[in-house]
N, C-alpha and C positions, 0 to 999 in steps of 0.2 A: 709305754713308749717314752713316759719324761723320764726316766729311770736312762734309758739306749739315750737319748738325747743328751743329757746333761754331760755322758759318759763320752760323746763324742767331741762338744764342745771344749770339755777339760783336754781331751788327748788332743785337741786342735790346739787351742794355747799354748799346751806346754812344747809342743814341737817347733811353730813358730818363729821361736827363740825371741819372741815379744818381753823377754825378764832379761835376756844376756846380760844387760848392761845392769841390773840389780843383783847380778850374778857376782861380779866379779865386786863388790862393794864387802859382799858379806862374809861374816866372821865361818872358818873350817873348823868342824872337830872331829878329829881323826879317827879313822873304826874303833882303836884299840881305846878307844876312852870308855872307863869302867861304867859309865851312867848306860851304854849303849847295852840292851839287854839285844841275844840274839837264840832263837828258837827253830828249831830244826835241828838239819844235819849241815855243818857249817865247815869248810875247811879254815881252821888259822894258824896253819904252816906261818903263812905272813900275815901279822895280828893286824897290819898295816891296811890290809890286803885281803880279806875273810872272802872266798869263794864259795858259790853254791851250783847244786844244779838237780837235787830232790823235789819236787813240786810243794807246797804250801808251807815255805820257810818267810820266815820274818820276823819283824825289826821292831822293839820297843823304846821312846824314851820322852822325858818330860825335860820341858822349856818353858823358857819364857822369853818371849815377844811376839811379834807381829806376822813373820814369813817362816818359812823353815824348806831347806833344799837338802837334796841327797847328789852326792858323786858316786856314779855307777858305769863301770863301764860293759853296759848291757843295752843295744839297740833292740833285742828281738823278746823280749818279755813283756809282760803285763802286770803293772802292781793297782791293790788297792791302798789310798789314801786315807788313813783315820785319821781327824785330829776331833778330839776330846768323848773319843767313844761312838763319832758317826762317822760315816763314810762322807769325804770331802770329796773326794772324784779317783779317777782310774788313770794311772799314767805309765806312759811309755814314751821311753827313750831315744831319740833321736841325733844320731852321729852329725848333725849338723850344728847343732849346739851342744851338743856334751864336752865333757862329761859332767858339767855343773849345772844342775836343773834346777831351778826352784818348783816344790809340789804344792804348797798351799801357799797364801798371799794375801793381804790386809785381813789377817784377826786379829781379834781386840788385845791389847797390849796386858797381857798375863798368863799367867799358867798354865800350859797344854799340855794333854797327852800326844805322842805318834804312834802310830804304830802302820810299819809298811811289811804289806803282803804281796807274794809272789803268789798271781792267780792260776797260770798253765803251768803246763809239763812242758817240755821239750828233749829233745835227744841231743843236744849240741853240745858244744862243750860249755866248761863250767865257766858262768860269769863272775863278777868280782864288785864289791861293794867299797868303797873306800872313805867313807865317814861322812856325817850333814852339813849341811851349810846352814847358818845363824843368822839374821839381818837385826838392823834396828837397835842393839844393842843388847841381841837375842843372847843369854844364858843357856848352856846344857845344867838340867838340875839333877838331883839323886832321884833314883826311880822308887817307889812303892816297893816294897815286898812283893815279888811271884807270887800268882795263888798255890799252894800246897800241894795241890794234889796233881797227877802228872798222867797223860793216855796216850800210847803210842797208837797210829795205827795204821797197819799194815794190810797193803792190798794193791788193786790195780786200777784201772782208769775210772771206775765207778767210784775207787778210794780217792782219784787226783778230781771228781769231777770234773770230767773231760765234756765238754760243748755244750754245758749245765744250760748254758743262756741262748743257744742256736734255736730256732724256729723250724728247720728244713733237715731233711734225712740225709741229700746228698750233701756233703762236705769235706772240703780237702784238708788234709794235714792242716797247714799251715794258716790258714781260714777257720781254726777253730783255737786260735791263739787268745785273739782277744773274746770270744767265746765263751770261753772257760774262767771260769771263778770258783776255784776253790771254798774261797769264804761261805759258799753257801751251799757246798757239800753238807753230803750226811756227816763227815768227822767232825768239822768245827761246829756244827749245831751240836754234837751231843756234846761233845768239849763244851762250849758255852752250856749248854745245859748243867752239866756237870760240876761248872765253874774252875776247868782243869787248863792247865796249858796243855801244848801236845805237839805231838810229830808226826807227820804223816810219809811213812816211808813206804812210796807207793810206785807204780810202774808204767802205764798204759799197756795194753798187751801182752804182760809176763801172770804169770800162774805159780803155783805152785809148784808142781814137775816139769811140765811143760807152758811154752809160752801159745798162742792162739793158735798159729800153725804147727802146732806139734815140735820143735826144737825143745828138747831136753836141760838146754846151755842157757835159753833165755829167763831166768827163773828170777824171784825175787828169794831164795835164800841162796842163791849162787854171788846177789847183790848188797845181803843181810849186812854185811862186814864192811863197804864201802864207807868214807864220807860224801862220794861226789858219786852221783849214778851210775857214771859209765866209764869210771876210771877204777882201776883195781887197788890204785896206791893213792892218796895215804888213806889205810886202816881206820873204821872209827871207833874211838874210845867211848866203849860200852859203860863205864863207869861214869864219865863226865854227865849222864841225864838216864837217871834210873824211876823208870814207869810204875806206879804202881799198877796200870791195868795195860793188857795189851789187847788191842781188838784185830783178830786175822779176819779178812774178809777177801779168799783169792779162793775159785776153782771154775770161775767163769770162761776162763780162757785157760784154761783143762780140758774144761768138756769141749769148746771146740775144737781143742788139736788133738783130743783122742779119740773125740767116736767117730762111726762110718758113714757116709754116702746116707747112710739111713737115719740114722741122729742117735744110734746106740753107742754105749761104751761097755766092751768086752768084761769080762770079770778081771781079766789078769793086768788088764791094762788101767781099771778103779784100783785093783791092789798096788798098781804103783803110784797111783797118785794118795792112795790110803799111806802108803810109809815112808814117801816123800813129808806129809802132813805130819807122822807122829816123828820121824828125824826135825824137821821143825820146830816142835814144838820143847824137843830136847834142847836145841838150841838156846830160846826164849828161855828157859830152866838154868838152864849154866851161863848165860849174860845179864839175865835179871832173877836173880835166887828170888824166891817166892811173892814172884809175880802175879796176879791174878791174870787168868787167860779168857777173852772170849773168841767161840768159834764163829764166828757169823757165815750164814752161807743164803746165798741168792736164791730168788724164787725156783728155776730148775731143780727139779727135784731127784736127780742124778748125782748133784751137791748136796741137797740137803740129806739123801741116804748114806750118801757116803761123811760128809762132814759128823753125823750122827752118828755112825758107826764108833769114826773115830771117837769123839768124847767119850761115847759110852763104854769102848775100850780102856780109855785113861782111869774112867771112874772106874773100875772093875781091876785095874793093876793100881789103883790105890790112890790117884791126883786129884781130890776134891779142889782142887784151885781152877779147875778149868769148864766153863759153862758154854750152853748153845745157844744160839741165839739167829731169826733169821727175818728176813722181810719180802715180802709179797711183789708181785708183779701187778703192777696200774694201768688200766688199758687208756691207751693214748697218751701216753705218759713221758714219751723218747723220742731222743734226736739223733740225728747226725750216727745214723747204722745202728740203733737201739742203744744209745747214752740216756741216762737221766735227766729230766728236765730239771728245773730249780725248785718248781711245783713236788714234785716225783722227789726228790732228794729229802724235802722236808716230810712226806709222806712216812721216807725209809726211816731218816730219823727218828721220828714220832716212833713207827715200830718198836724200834732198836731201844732208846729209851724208855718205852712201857717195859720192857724184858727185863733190862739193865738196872734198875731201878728196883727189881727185886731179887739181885744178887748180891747187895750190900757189898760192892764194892771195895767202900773205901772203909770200911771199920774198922780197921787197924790201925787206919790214922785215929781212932778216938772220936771219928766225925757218927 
């Protein structure tokens, strides 16, 4: 409960507009400033002007002084606050004082890390980030080196952590906004574990072949190509951030939109989600040349024969690069129509990492 608490207080404040006038005092620096590290899938048609609209993209950079604000022009999101490696609070935006927000406020006057995460998913269109705000006599500094090693991964609302933090089963769209925290998904624990940056190019209700209701159209490699979710233009450049691992985790909302009234899925109708899965992962092979691949597939065991199938295929036409991997289903474990709790997510990771952990990964980097 002090955990919802505190989270509420901070989103009170900052809407407020109790800082405007501390606002408008402090030093801009502009997206395009090289110190600003940015992770995800990023549009910067305008460097000025970096749009997003992928679920758990964010924002790194080091300073120094006392406050530190972001210009955003985004009323309908949810970010988390790091400054020097802990969560400082959870904030959203409010068209009443935007677009200049201050996020954290009296630290002690030296060297911080930030780093700003976007928690939910949404379908709307793409927001737009426009550079920090500095007070006190705040510095933008050079950032640290990246860590090295690099995990995309791929999937659907389980991948976005959708209503991780929800209590109650019934929930509406839009009521699972602030809800939802990515940060303490299954991806960025194993990321953290890993000690990798990463990208989570994920979907809510899209699949493999099909999205939950059976649409063929709704798919995340129909999306694979995008920078912005649900814009077809601009293209992203597959070279600018090359994975060494990729993790698929989609056929959950497969199996819903293809089996019957009974909860079976046809043979002919697994075989299309069977070569939907190996055309994907040809894909993954010609944007990232020798990429290491994992299959992960959910407790249903409809996914896990068929995702098995496939590898075991791959291994048999010759792709030692591609491993299975899978995690269990926790009874009393979900929310908001059977999402994962925050409990439940660190469960799956824990799995996913015991697997992971002995497919040596990353030994090509030398590690």
């Amino acid at each position: 409960m002090m955990r919802r608490y505190c989270w509420y207080s901070l989103v009170l404040l900052f809407q407020t507009g109790g800082f405007h006038g501390m606002v408008d005092a402090m030093t801009f620096v502009p997206a395009d400033n090289p110190s600003i590290r940015y992770y995800g899938r990023w549009d910067m048609t305008d460097p000025l002007r970096p749009r997003y609209s992928w679920p758990g993209v964010y924002i790194c950079a080091e300073f120094r002084g006392t406050r530190i604000g972001v210009r955003l022009l985004d009323t309908t999101d949810y970010f988390n606050v790091y400054i020097d490696g802990s969560l400082h609070g959870v904030f959203h935006g409010s068209g009443r004082t935007g677009p200049d927000y201050i996020v954290a406020d009296s630290l002690h006057d030296g060297r911080h890390s930030f780093r700003f995460s976007r928690r939910n998913i949404t379908f709307e269109e793409p927001y737009t980030f426009c550079g920090l705000l500095l007070g006190d006599g705040g510095k933008i500094l050079p950032p640290p080196a990246p860590p090295s090693r690099k995990i995309e991964f791929i999937g659907d609302s389980f991948t976005a952590a959708e209503s991780d933090e929800a209590t109650v089963q019934a929930l509406g769209w839009e009521a699972r906004y602030p809800l939802t925290n990515i940060d303490l998904g299954f991806a960025p624990l194993i990321a953290g574990h890993f000690g990798a940056q990463y990208t989570t190019t994920c979907r809510s209700g899209s699949g493999m072949y099909c999205d939950w209701q059976g649409n063929p159209h709704q798919t995340i490699p129909a999306r694979f190509d995008r920078t912005l979710m649900e814009s077809d233009t601009p293209k992203w450049d597959f070279s600018a951030w090359l994975p060494d691992v990729v993790v698929v985790c989609l056929g959950l909302n497969d199996y819903s939109g293809l089996k019957d009234s009974a909860g079976s899925v046809t043979e002919e109708k697994s075989g299309l989600f069977r070569g939907a899965y190996r055309k994907f992962l040809g894909t993954l092979r010609t944007v990232y040349p020798g990429v290491r691949i994992v299959a992960v597939a959910a407790s249903e065991q409809w996914i896990r024969d068929n995702v098995t199938r496939v590898v075991d295929e791959e291994h048999k036409a010759g792709d030692g690069r591609i491993t299975y991997a899978c995690f269990d289903r926790f009874k009393g474990g979900y929310v908001a129509y059977g999402h994962p709790t925050v409990e439940t997510h660190a469960r799956m990771a824990e799995q996913l990492i015991s697997q992971m952990e002995t497919f040596h990964l990353f030994q090509e980097k030398g590690e």
